[in-house]
N, C-alpha and C positions, 0 to 999 in steps of 0.2 A: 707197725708199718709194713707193707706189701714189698712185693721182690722189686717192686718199680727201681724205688731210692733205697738197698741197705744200711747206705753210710749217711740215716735222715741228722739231720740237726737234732740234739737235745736237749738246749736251752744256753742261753749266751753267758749264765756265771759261773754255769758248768766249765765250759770250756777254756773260757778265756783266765779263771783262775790260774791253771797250770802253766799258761802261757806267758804272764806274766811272770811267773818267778820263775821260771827257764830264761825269761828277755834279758834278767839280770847280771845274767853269766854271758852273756854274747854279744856280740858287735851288731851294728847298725847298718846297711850298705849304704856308703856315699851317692849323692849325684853324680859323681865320675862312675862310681863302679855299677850302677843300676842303667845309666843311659852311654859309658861309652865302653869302659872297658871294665870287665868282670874281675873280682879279686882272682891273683894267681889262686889255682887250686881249687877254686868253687864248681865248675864244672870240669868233667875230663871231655873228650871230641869221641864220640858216638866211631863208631865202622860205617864206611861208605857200603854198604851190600847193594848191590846189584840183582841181576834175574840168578836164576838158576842156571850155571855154563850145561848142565847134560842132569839127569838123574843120582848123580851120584857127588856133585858137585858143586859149588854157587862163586858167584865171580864177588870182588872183595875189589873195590877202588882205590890205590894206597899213594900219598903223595909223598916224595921225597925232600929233601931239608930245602931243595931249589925249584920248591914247586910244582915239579914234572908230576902229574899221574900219570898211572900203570894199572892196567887188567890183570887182576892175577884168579887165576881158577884155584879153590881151594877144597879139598878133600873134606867129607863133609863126615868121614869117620875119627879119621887120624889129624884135621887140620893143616895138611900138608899144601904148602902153598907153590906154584910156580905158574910163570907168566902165561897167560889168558893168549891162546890162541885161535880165533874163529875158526867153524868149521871150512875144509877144501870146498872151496868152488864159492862161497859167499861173499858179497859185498858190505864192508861197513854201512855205507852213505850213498844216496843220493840229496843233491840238493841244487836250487838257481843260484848262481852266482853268475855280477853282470848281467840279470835277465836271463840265462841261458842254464841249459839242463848240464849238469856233472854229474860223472860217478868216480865213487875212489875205492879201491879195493884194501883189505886186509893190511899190507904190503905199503899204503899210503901214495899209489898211483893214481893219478888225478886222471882223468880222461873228458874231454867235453864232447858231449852228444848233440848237442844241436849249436848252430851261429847261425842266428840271422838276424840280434837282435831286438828283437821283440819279445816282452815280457811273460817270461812260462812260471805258472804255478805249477803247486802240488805235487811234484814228480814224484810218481810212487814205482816203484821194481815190482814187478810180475811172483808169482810162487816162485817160478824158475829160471830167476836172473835176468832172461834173456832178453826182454824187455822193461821198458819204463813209459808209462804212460803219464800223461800230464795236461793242462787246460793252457790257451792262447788265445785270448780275443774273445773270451766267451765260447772257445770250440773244443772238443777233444780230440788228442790225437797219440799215438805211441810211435817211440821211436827203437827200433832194435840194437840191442848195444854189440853186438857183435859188426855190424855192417855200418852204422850209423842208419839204417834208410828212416825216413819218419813217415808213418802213416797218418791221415786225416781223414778222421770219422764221422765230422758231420761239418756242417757249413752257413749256419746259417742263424752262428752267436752276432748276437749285437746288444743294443744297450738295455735290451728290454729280455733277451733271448738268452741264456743260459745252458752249457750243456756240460755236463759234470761239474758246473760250478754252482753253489748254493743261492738260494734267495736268500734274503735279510732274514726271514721268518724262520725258515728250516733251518741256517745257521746260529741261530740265538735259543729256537728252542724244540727242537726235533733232532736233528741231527746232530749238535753239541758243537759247542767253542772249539775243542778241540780238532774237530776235522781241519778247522784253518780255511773253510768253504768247502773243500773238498767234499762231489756227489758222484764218486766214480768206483766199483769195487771189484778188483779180478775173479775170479774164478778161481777155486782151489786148484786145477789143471792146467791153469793160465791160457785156457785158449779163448776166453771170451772176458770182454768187457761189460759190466752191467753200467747205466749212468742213466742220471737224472736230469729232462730235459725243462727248464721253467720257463714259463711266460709270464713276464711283470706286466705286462701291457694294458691290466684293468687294477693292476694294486695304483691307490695313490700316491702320490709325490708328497715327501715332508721334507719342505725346505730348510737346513740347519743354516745359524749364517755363522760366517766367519768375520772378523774386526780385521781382520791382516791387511795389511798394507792403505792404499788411498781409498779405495773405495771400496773394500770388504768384495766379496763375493757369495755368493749360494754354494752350500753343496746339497744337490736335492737326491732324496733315497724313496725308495720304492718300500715304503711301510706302511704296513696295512691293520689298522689301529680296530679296537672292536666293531666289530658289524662291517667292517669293510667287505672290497672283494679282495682275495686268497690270489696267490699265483696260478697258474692252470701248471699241472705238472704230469708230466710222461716218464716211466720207463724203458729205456732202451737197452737192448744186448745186440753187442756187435763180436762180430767175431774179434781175433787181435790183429788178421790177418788183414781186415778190412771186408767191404762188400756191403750185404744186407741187415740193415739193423731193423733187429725183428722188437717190437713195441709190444709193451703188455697189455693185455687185453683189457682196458678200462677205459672209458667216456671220461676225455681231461677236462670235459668241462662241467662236470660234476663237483657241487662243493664238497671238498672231501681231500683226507691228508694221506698221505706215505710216512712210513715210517724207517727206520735203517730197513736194507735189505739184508738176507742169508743166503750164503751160496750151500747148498748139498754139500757135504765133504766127498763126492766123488765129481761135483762140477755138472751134474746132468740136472738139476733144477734150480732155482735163485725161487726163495721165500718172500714174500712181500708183507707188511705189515699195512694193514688198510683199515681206518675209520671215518667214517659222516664226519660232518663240521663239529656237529653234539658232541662228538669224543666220547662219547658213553658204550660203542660197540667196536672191539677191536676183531679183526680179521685176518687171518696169516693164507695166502695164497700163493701155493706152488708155480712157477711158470717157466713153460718150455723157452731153453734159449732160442730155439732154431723157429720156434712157429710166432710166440709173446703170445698162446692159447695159457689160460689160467683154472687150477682147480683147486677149488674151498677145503686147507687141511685144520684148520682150528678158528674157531668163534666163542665170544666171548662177551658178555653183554653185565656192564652196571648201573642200578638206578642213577649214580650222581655223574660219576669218570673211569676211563679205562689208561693207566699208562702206556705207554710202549715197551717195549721188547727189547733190552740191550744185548739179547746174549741169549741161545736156544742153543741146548747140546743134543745134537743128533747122536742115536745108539747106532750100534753096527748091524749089519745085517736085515737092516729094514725092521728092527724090535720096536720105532718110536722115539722118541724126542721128549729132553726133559725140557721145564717153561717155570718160572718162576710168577706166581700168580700171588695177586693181594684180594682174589672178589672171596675168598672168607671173611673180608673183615683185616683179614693176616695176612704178610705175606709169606708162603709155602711155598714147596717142592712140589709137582705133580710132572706125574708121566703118562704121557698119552700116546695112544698106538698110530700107524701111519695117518689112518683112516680119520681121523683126527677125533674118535671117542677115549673117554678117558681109560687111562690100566687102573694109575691108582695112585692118591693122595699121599706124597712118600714122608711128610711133616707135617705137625695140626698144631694146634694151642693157639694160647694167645700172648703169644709172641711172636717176633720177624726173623726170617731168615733173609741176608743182607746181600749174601752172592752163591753160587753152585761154583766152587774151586776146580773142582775133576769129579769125571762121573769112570769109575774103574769099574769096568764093564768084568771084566775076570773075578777081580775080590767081592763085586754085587756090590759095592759100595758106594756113598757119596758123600763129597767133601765140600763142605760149605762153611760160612763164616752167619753168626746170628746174634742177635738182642737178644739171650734166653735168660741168664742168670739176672739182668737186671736191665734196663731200656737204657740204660747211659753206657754199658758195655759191650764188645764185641767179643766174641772167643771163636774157635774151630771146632769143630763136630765133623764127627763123619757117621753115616747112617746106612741100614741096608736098602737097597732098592726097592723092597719088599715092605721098607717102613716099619714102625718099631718105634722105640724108645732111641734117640739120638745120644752116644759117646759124646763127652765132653774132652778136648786135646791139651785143650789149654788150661792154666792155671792161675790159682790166688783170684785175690780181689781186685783185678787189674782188667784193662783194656786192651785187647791185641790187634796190632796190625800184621797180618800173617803174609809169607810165602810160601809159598806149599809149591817143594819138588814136581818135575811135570808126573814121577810116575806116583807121588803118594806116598815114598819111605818118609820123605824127613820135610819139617816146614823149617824157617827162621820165624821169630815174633820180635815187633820189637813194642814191648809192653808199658805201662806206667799207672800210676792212679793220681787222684788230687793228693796226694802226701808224699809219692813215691817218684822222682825223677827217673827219666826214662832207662829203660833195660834194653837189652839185645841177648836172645839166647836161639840156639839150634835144639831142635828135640825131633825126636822119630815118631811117626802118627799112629804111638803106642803110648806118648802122652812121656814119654823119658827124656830129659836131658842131660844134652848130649856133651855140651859144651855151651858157656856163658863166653857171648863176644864181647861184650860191651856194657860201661854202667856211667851214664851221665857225672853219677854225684860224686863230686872231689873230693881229698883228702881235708878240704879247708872249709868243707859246706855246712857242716855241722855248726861250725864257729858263728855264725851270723845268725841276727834274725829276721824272720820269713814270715809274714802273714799267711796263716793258710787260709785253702779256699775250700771250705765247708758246703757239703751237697745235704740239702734239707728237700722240704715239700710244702706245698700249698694246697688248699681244697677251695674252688670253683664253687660260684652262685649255685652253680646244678647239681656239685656234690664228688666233681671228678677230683683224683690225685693227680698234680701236675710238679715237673721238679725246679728248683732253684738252687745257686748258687750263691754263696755271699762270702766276702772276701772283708772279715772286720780290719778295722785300724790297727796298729801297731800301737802297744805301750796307752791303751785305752784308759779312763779317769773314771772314775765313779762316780754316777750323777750326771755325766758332760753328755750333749746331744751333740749325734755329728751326723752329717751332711749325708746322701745317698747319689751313687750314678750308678744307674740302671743302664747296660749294654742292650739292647738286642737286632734279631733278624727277624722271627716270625715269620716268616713263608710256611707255604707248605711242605710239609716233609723234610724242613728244613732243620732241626731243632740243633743249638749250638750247646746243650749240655751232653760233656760225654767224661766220665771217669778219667783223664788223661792228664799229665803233667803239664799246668801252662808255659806258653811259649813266651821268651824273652822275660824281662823283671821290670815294663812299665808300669803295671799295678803295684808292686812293692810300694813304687816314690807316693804316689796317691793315698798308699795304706798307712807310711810314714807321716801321710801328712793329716792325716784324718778321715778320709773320705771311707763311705762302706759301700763297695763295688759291687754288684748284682747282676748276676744274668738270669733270666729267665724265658722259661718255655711253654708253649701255651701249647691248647689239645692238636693242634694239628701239625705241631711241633714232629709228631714219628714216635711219640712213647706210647699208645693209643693207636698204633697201626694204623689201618683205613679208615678204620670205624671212627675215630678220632677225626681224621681229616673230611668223613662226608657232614661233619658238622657243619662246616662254612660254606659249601654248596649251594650259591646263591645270593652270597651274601658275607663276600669275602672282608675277612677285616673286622666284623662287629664282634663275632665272639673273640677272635687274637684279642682285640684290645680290652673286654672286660675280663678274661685271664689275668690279663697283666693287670687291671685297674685292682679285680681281687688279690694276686699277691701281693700287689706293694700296700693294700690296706693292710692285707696282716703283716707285711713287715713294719707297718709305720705303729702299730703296736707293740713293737722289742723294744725292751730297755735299750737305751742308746741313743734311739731312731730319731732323728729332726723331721718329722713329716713336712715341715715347711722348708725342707732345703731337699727335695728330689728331682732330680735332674735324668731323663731319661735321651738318650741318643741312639744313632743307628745310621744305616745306609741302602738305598735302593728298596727292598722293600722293609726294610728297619727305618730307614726315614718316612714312608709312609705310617709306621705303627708310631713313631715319634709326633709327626703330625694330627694324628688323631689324640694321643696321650695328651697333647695339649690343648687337641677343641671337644673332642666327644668325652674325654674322660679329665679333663681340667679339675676336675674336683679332687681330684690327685697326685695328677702331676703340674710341678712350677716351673721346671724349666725343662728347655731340651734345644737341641743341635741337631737339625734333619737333614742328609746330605742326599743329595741326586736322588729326591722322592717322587713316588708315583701321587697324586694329589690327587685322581677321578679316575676309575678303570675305565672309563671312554676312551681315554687318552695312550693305552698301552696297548700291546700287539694284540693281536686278534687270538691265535692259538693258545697264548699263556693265560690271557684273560677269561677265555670261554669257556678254558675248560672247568672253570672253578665258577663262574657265573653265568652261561648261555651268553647272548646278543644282548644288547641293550635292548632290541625291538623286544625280545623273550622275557627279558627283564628288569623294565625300566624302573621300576619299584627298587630293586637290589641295585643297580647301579645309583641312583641316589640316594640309599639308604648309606652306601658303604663312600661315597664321596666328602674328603676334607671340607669342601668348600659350605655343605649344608651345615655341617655345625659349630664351622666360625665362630656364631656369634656367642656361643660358650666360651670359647679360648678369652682368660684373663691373666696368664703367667707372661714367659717371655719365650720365645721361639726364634731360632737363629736357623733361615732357609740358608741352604748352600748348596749350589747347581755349577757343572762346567756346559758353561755356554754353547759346546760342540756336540754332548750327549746324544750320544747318537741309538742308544738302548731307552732309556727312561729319557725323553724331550725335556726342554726347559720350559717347555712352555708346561707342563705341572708347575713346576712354583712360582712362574709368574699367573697364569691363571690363580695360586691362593695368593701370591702378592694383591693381586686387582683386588682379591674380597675381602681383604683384613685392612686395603686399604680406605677401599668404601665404607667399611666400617670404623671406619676409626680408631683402628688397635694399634698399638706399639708391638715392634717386632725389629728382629734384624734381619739382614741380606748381605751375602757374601757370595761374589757367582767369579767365578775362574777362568778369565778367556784362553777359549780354544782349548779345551778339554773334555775327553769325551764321558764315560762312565766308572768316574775314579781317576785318580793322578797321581803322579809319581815327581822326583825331581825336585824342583826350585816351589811348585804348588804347594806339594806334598810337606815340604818343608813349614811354608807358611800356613799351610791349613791344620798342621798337629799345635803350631804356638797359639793359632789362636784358640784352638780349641781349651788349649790349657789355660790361656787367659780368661775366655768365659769360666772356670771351674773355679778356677782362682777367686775372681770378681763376683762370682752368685754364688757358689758355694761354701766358699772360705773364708770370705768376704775380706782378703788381703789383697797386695800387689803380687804380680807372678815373679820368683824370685828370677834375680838378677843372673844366674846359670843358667837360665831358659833360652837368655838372648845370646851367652857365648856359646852355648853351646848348638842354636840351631841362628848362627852368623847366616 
């Protein structure tokens, strides 16, 4: 076996022998202590760590017997702890409360900047406190916190018009959940605003409805589903002072996207990230704040897609800019000079590097986190500028999640494997440890037994190694065949297999009860880097699901296995690879639970869809190839649609469109749809959507009643 999967499967009477006569000796966990409360002792509580307080220190979150937390800065040689002071002259927080703009300093002095009632986003603080800028009405404007005064920078937001505020598009998938909508980013010198101005006025309207009250209402969104038209979109720099807002040099009515921008670390230029509709050519252009004149610093061109740019590290002294590039096939380190040709490729192979941590311009080094020792792991590396063989930081057979000091002496990790409950240690980026914070496993953990979860491999129609997971039963019989549920996501670059301790003990109850749990990962999964994902290029969905079709064949070959009881489910676009598992690939899978599915890439955004298949115009072939609806008439298992009727990412109208074909056809199926919910739910749904799900598992898979704790305990 290849470095992919180290820890592959070796055969199930291998394993399971020894497990068995270890079960002997050990307890069982109850229904109480798997779904409400944990045996004393089973685990201990992890450290709260925090960022790094300075170079030399890292902040530690510690709660008192009355619940109070506290900051504490802790000495990162000696472990000496005392209370977390921010630095002079810094604000904790801004935030709207009431609609209106606050700031609260260190100190816990509350101040309101703005009262006039009407509703302010986003407020973000300036580099240098002294402002906050923020969105109102669709408008930008900043207010100085020394004076109160507010400035208003442009005028002329309305229900189609946007300015620092996101389109639907760019917030879901360019600019990230995270922003919160937010299109507005200061300048490291804080004297100019950059923001992004949008016109929905040619995106269409998709009407969600809502059931509330006597006669429902619409809520209509400006979503622009494949082949539509895009929002028209503008960059602006304004000063903070106000006046002339100088626009980037580009034709907004060109089809064609933005991507985050960069400010220079001295504030005298803003990077822009620019590609065609195609997404196959990425472009990074320099632009003057004061004129919006633009000059071409790097170009980049791939046969299939180009992602975006989260993160560019500018060198000092005008030496060049590092860029984290996948058009090897891989994604690498490379350093390119202003001019935007290249210096030199600082990482190669065929594996990923995951993020650039600090580029220590003094030691020539680079600090990065990568997939190198095996595609399910992450560790820290640091490398010369000059490129070379990459230091490995980190250790064992484990998974890190690192902090890495802002200068580079010391990182925190906090590690685990499928066997190993999670760790916390400090070490210096000389690979030493320094100090162990932290270790999940209790004094009482040993005492019980634990189905583990076993990473193995599968081999593809065409010959690829792809990995799996599989989580057997508990206290297993010889001869007995038990049931299979299959997890997954399936996206791109999405792959949910990684070397890590799982979270919470719901599989245990399952593993107790017979079921054999499975996750798997198909080529575009991210273990196969780029070159993996330009497989589906056109024709998204058909190789994911005969991955999967091929694993679960050779699982339904293990001793054990019931090929007539597998059950595969998922969400968003794991209900999409659910719904196909049931019509395209039905000759393998019997049941499955598909929640808030994509049913026809027609039917989803424009930018997420395209980039993986062109236009429908471009590709009409790939879009009904890769459509639910066309291979309906295969599906003969049982399929349970489950959509919240407010979905305002993935429409409901995907699973009533496959409702309409499975019922023209005449297929049995079920439907469960969630009023007024948008993509996923929490609360009183959430409640009701986990029992039912364990009553289907119950009911087709185990073929009993769902025990009577199901109902007290999710009242």
């Amino acid at each position: 076996m290849n470095k992919l999967f180290p820890a592959a499967f070796a055969g199930l009477a291998l394993l399971i022998s020894p497990m068995l006569a270890d079960a002997q000796t050990k307890k069982d966990l109850s229904f109480d202590e798997i779904w409400k409360n944990q045996p004393k002792g089973f685990y201990n509580s992890l450290p709260r760590i925090g960022e790094w307080a300075d170079n030399d220190a890292y902040i530690e979150i510690r709660t008192d017997a009355n619940g109070k937390s506290q900051s504490y800065r802790v000495t990162a040689d000696k472990g000496k702890a005392s209370v977390y002071v921010p630095p002079v002259g810094t604000h904790n927080v801004v935030y709207v409360k009431d609609n209106d703009v606050f700031i609260k300093t260190p100190a816990g002095e509350e101040t309101r900047l703005t009262n006039n009632g009407e509703e302010e986003k986003n407020p973000t603080l300036s580099p240098d406190e002294k402002y906050v800028a923020f969105t109102r009405n669709n408008n930008l404007y900043a207010v100085e916190v020394a004076s109160k005064k507010e400035t208003q920078f442009t005028r002329d937001g309305s229900d189609v018009i946007y300015n620092g505020w996101a389109s639907w598009v760019y917030y879901e998938e360019i600019l990230g959940r995270a922003t919160r909508y937010r299109a507005f980013w200061w300048s490291p010198d804080s004297r100019h605003i950059a923001f992004m101005r949008f016109d929905d006025t040619k995106v269409p309207i998709f009407p969600i409805y809502s059931e509330v009250g006597q006669h429902g209402y619409l809520e209509n969104t400006r979503y622009p589903k494949a082949g539509d038209p895009n929002p028209t979109v503008k960059m602006g720099i304004v000063p903070v002072t106000g006046g002339h807002i100088a626009w980037a040099d580009f034709d907004e009515q060109e089809d064609q996207y933005f991507g985050t921008p960069f400010w220079t670390p001295d504030g005298s230029a803003l990077w822009m990230q620019w590609m065609p509709r195609d997404q196959n050519n990425l472009k990074i252009y320099a632009i003057d704040p004061a004129s919006g004149k633009k000059k071409e610093m790097y170009d980049e061109k791939q046969d299939t897609w180009v992602d975006w740019y989260y993160d560019v590290n500018f060198l000092k002294n005008n030496k060049g800019f590092i860029v984290l590039s996948s058009k090897s096939g891989w994604d690498h380190i490379y350093h390119y000079n202003m001019d935007g040709s290249l210096n030199k490729q600082i990482t190669n192979g065929d594996w990923r590097v995951k993020d650039v941590l600090l580029v220590d311009e003094k030691k020539n080094l680079v600090y990065f986190t990568a997939r190198k020792e095996a595609t399910t792991r992450y560790d820290l590396y640091k490398v010369s500028l000059e490129g070379g063989t990459p230091t490995r930081l980190t250790f064992g057979d484990y998974s890190h999640s690192v902090k890495l000091s802002p200068s580079g002496k010391y990182f925190i990790t906090t590690y685990s494997n499928l066997s190993t409950p999670t760790k916390v240690a400090l070490l210096n980026t000389n690979g030493k440890i320094i100090r162990e914070l932290g270790d999940m496993k209790g004094p009482e953990f040993d005492k019980y037994n634990l189905a583990p979860t076993l990473l193995t491999s599968y081999k593809t129609r065409d010959g690829l190694t792809l990995p799996m997971t599989i989580m057997w039963p508990l206290h297993m019989e010889a001869g007995k065949k038990y049931p299979v549920l299959i997890s997954v996501y399936g996206g791109p670059d999405a792959g949910s297999i990684y070397e890590i301790w799982p979270r919470g003990l719901a599989k245990q109850w399952l593993a107790k009860e017979g079921v054999i749990q499975v996750t798997i990962d198909n080529r575009a999964g991210g273990h196969l880097g780029k070159i993996g994902m330009n497989y589906i290029h056109r024709n998204l969905g058909i190789h994911e699901i005969e991955d999967f079709m091929d694993a679960t064949r050779w699982l339904n070959t293990r001793e054990g296995v019931n090929p007539d009881k597998v059950c595969i489910t998922g969400g968003s676009f794991g209900g999409y690879m659910t719904c196909m598992a049931l019509t395209y690939g039905a000759d393998v899978f019997k049941y499955g639970i598909a929640s808030f599915s994509v049913t026809d890439w027609q039917l989803y955004d424009s930018h997420y869809t395209e980039r993986y298949m062109d236009t429908p115009a471009d590709n009409p072939e790939g879009y009904k190839n890769t459509a639910v609806m066309t291979h309906a008439d295969k599906y003969k298992g049982l399929l349970r649609i489950v959509h919240g009727t407010m979905d305002d990412n993935v429409h409901m109208q995907n699973s009533i469109q496959l409702v309409d074909k499975l019922e023209d056809l005449n297929k049995h199926f079920e439907f469960m749809l969630y009023p007024g919910e948008r993509h996923g739910w929490g609360g009183l749904k959430s409640r009701h959507s986990t029992l039912e799900a364990y009553r289907f598992y119950y009911n087709n898979l185990l073929e009993k009643q769902l025990p009577k704790e199901f109902y007290t305990h999710w009242k």
